[in-house]
N, C-alpha and C positions, 0 to 999 in steps of 0.2 A: 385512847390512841389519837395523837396529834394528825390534823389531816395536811394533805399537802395543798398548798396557795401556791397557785401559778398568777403574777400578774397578766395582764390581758397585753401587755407587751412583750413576755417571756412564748408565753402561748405563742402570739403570733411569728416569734423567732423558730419557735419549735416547726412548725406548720412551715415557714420560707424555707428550713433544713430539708425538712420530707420531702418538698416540693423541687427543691434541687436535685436533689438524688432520682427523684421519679426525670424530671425534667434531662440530668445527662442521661440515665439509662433510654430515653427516647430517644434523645439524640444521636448516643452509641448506634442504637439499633436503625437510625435514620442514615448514617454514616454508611453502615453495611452498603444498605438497600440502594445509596446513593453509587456506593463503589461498585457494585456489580449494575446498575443504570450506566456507571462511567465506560465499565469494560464491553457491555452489551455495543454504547454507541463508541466506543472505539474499534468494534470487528466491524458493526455494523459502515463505518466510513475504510476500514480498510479492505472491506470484502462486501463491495455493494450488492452482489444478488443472492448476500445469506438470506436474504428475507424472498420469502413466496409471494408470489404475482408480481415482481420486475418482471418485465417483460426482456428478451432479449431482441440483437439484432432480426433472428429468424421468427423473430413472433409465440415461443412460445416460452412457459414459466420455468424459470429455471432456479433450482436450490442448489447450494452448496452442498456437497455430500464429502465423507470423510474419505469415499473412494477416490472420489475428483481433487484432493488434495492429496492423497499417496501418490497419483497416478505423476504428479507435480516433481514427485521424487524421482524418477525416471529418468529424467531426461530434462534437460533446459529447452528443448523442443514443445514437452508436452506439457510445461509451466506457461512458455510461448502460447501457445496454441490456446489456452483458455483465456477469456478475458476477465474471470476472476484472476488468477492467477498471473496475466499483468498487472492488476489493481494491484496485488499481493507484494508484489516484489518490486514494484514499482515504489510503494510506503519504503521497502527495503531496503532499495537502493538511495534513496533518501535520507537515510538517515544514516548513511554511508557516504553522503556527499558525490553520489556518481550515479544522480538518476540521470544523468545528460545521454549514458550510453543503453538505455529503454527506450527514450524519449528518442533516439537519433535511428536505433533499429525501426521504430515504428514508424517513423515519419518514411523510412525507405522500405518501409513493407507499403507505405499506403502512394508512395510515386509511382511504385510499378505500375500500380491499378491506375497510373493517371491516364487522359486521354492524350497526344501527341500534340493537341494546339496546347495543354497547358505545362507539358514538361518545361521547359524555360523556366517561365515564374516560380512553377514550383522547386526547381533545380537551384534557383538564384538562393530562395529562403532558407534549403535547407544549408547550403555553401554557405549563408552569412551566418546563421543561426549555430552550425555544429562544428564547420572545416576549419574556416580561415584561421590564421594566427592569434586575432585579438577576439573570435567568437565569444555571445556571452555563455553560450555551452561548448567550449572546448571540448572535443574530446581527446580523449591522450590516446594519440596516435603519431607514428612518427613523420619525419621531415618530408621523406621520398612519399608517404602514401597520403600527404596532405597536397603535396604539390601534384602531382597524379590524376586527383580526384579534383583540384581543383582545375587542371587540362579538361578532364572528361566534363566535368559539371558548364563548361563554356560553352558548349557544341553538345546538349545535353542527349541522352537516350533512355531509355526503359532501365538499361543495367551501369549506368553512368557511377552508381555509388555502389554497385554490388560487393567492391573487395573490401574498403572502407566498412560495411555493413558485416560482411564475415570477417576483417577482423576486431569489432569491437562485440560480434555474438563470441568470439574464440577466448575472449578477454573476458568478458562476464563468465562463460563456461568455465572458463578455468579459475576463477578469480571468485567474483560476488558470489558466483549460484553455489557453491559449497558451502558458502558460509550460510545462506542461506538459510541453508537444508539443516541447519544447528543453530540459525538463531530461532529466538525468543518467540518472535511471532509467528514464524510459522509452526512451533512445536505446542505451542498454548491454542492456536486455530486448530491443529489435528486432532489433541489434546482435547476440547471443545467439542469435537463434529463428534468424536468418537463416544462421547462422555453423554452429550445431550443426542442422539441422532436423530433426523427432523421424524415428524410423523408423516 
């Protein structure tokens, strides 16, 4: 029976073959592992205290829980009211090209708390920043309650932006926060809490 001769260059072709096929299935397998690393640190940047031991404002550790993201479903009050859940819909509205009206609500959630010597300054930035006509956060809002706000904001007070503020929360409420509540990220985050729930 004739045997078989492999030259030592056929050999070594054979061998780089094997070695390929071993080499993509690593790779496939590398792929995975990198795609769920991708999605871990994409919650991880869109929902900073999924992870245990951030600390929060009030000092103590705070995890995301699948409850604390239903509760989001409620109400745009109670999305408001967490600050994961600004983080959250903040990405959201971003990528809807209208994070200027989170960003404009927050900034007149954080004037109230201001002290009376710095309402002014602060009053000026958010009027150049959010109001005026040529602002680089516009928000869409209309003629009468730009000119208004721009009266109150010159002789500033504690409630100087208050209606401008309810109506750009009445405009997300009605508008982003539905969509919201049906996109992508937040159903694959619930999706997530519910799937893996922390220990």
């Amino acid at each position: 029976m004739p045997g078989f001769f492999f030259s030592h260059n056929n050999m070594t072709e054979l061998d780089g073959k094997e070695d390929c096929k071993l080499a993509e299935g690593k790779a496939h397998k590398k792929k995975q592992k990198a795609f769920g690393a991708d999605l871990k640190s994409y919650l991880k940047c869109m929902v900073p205290h999924i992870e245990p031991g951030i600390k929060t404002s009030n000092s103590r550790n705070v995890m995301l829980s699948a409850e604390e993201v239903i509760q989001w479903s409620h109400s745009l009050e109670k999305l408001l009211a967490s600050q994961s859940g600004q983080g959250v819909f903040r990405e959201f509205l971003k990528s809807e090209f209208s994070e200027e009206n989170i960003e404009f609500w927050l900034a007149c959630e954080d004037y109230k708390k201001t002290k009376s010597a710095h309402l002014h300054g602060k009053a000026e930035r958010i009027y150049e920043e959010f109001v005026q006509s040529d602002a680089i956060k516009q928000l869409n809002i209309d003629y009468q309650m730009r000119e208004a706000t721009a009266k109150k904001a010159q002789d500033p007070t504690h409630t100087s932006f208050d209606e401008a503020q309810k109506t750009v929360y009445i405009l997300m409420e009605r508008d982003s926060y539905p969509r919201f509540l049906k996109s992508k990220s937040y159903l694959s985050l619930l999706n997530q809490l519910q799937t893996n729930p922390s220990k």
